[in-house]
Structures are given as C-alpha cells and as structure tokens.
C-alpha positions as semicolon CSV with decimal commas, in nm:
position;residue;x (nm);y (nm);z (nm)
1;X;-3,093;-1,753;2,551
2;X;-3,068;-1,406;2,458
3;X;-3,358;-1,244;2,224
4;X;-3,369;-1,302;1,839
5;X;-3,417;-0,895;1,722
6;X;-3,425;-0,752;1,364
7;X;-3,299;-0,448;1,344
8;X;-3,321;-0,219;1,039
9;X;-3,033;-0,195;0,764
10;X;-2,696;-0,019;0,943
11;X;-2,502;0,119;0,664
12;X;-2,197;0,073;0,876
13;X;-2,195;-0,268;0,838
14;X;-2,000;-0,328;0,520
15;X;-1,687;-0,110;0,728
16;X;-1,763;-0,368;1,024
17;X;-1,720;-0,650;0,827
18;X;-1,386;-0,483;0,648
19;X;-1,266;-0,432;0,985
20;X;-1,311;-0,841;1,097
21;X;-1,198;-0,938;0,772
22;X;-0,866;-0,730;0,814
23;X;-0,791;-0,919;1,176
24;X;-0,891;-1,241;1,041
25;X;-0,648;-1,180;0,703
26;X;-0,374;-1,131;0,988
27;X;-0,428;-1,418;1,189
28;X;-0,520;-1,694;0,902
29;X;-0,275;-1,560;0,642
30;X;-0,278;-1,741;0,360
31;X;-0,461;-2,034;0,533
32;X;-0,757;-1,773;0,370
33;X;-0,801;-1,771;0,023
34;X;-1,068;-1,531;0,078
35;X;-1,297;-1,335;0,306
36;X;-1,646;-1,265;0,219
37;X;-1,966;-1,085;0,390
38;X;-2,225;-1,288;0,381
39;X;-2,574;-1,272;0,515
40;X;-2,762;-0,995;0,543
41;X;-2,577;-0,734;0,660
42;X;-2,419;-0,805;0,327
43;X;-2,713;-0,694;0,112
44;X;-2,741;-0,316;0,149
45;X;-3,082;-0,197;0,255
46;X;-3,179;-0,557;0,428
47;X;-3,326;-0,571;0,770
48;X;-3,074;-0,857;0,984
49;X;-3,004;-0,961;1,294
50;X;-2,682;-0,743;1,394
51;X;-2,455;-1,012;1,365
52;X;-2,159;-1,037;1,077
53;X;-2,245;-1,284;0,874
54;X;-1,894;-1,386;0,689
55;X;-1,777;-1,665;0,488
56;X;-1,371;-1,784;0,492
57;X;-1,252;-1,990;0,176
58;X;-0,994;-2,252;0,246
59;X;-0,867;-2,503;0,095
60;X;-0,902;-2,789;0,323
61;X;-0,951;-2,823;0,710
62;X;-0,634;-2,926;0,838
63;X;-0,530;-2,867;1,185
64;X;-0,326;-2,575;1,109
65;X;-0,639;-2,352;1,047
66;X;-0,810;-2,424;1,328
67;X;-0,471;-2,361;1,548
68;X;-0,499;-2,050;1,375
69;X;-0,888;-1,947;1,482
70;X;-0,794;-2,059;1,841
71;X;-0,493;-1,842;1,867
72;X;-0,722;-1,508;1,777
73;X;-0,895;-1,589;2,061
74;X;-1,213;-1,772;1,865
75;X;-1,394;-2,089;1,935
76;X;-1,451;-2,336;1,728
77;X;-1,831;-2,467;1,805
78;X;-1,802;-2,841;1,697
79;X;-2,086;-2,980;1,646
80;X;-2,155;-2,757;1,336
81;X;-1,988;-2,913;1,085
82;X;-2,242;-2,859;0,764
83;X;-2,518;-2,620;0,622
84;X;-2,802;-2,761;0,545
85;X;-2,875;-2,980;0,269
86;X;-3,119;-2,815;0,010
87;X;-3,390;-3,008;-0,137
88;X;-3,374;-3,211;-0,424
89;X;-2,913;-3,138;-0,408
90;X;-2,805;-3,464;-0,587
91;X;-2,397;-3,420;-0,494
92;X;-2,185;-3,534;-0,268
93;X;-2,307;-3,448;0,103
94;X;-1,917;-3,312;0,158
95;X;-2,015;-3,050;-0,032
96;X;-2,190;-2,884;0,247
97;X;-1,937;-2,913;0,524
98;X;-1,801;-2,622;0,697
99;X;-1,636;-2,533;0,978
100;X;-1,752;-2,266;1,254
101;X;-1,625;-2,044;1,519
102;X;-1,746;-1,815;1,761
103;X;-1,534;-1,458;1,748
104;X;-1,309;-1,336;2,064
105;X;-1,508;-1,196;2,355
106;X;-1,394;-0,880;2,234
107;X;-1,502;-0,841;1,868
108;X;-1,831;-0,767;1,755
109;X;-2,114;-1,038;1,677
110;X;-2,022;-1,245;1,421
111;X;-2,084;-1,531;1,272
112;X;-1,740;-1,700;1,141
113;X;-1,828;-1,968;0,844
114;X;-1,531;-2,169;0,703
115;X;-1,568;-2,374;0,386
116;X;-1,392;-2,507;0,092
117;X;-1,353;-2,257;-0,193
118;X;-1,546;-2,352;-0,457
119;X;-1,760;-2,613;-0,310
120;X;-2,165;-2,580;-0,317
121;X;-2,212;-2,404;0,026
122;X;-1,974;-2,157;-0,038
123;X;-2,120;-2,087;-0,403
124;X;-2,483;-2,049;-0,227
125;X;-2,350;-1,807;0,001
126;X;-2,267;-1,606;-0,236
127;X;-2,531;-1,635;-0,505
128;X;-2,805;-1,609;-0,252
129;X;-2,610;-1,276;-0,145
130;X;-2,551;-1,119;-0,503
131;X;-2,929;-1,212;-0,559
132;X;-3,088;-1,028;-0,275
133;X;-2,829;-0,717;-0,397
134;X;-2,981;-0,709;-0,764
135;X;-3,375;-0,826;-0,638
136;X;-3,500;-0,545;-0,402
137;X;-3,865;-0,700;-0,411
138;X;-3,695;-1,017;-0,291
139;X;-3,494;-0,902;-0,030
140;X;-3,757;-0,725;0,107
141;X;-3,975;-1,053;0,131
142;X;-3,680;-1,208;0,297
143;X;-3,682;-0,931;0,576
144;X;-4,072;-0,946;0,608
145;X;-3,990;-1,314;0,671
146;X;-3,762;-1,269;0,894
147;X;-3,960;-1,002;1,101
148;X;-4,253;-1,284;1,157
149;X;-4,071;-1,544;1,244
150;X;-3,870;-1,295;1,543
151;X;-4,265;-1,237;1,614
152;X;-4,360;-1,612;1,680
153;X;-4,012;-1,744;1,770
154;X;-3,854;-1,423;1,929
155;X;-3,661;-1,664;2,137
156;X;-3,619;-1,994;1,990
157;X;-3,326;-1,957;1,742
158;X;-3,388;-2,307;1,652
159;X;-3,733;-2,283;1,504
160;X;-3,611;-1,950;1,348
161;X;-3,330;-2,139;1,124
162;X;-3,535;-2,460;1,052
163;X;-3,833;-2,235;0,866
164;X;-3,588;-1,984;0,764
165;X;-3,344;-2,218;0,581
166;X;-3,654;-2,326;0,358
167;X;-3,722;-1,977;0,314
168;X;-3,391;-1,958;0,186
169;X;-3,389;-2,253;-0,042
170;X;-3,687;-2,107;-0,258
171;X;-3,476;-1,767;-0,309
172;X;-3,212;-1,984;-0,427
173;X;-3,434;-2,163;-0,668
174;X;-3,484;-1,790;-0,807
175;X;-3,120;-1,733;-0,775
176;X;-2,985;-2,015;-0,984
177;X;-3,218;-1,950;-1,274
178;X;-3,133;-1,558;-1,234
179;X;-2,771;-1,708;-1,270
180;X;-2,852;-1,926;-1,560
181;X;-3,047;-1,630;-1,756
182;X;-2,802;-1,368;-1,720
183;X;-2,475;-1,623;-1,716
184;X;-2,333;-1,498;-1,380
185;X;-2,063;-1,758;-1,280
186;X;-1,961;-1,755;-0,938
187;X;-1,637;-1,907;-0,899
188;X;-1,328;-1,891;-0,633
C-alpha cells in the first residue's frame, strides 16, 4: 500500500483536470451531463493528495456507461457503490450511490466519481468545494487536518477516510448554512 502524502497546492491542477475531463467528454459523450473537479485540487491554494478528484453527472447507471468507462481503458472498482451517509441525512439512502472507476494505467491519478445529477452526493461535492473556494480560514483547517492525519495514518488510507469524512461533514454543516445565508443554489 503505497504512502498517503500531502503535497502543497500545484496550480497546474485545474489544466490537469481540463485535460481528463476532455478524454472523458470523448469517451462518455453524452452519457455525461457534466464533468466537475472536485476535491481538493479543486480549491485553489489547498494542500491535497495529488490525485484528481472529479465528479461525472449522469443520469442513471445503465450498462451503457459503464461499457463506456471500460472501453477508455478504466476500471470500475465495485464494491464502492455509495459515499458516505452524513449524520443526521433523513432521505432516501439512494441518494448517496455512485459509481467508481480507477483511470487507464496511463493517465494521471485520479479519482473517477459517477453520480446522478442532482442527487445529494453530487450537490455535497460541490457545495463542500465552492465553500472551501470562498472560506480560506476553512480550507486551511481542512489541510491542517489532513496533514495530521498523513502524520498518524501515513499508510492506512482507511483510517484516513473514516476521520476525514467526519471532518468533512462539519464543513458541510458550515456550508449549507453559508448556502442558506447568501441563497447559493446548486443545481444540475
């Protein structure tokens, strides 16, 4: 199991991501309703792991999309099949199942997230995103985060997702009310 490792913000990670999102916009066509960085590499001046974080909006998961993934070369890793589900969520569990695949041997790191457009994973993706872009103080708590748990878990990726995901879940609680005070709708 290779090393967990923060690395400081790479500015060229926004053209990274432009450059997966073009091959992926080839090879899904119109199975994608959109491409999104995620993550963050998405949130300029963030500290990450240097691994793509992007999110795919479809409109269902019908066999025809993951044909598609396969034929670019990418691997579908099945038993991810949902985020996790935040605290206190009182909707339907379906709203937080996704699809993900692993990219071609010969593209960059990157973590390929497929979910329904317009269902509440895909919203917190990019809330918790657009949040961490307009909070500096918060995004920089995330990274400090982040940098302590690579310092007691620099190689247990499991332990690093189950206390980061809480992590995660108290930004959003900052997020939504952000949302609600300054009306910020995010919709497909």
């Amino acid at each position: 199991m290779p090393m967990i490792e923060i690395v400081p913000y790479n500015p060229g990670w926004p053209a990274e991501f432009e450059q997966i999102a073009a091959v992926l916009r080839r090879g899904l066509g119109s199975l994608a309703l959109r491409i999104d960085h995620i993550g963050s590499t998405s949130v300029p001046g963030l500290d990450a792991k240097d691994i793509i974080d992007l999110q795919v909006g479809v409109d269902n998961f019908d066999d025809p999309l993951e044909a598609a993934f396969l034929a670019m070369g990418c691997t579908r890793v099945a038993y991810i099949n949902d985020d996790h589900l935040p605290p206190g969520y009182a909707g339907l569990e379906s709203e937080w199942e996704k699809r993900y695949f692993r990219p071609p041997p010969d593209m960059r790191p990157t973590h390929l997230h497929v979910r329904i457009l317009g269902r509440a994973n895909w919203r917190y993706a990019l809330l918790f995103r657009d949040y961490l872009r307009s909070h500096p103080a918060a995004a920089s708590g995330y990274a400090a985060v982040k940098h302590i748990l690579v310092e007691y878990h620099p190689d247990d990726p499991d332990a690093y997702t189950l206390i980061k995901d809480p992590v995660c879940d108290v930004i959003m609680a900052a997020a939504e009310e952000w949302a609600r005070q300054t009306g910020r709708v995010v919709t497909a």
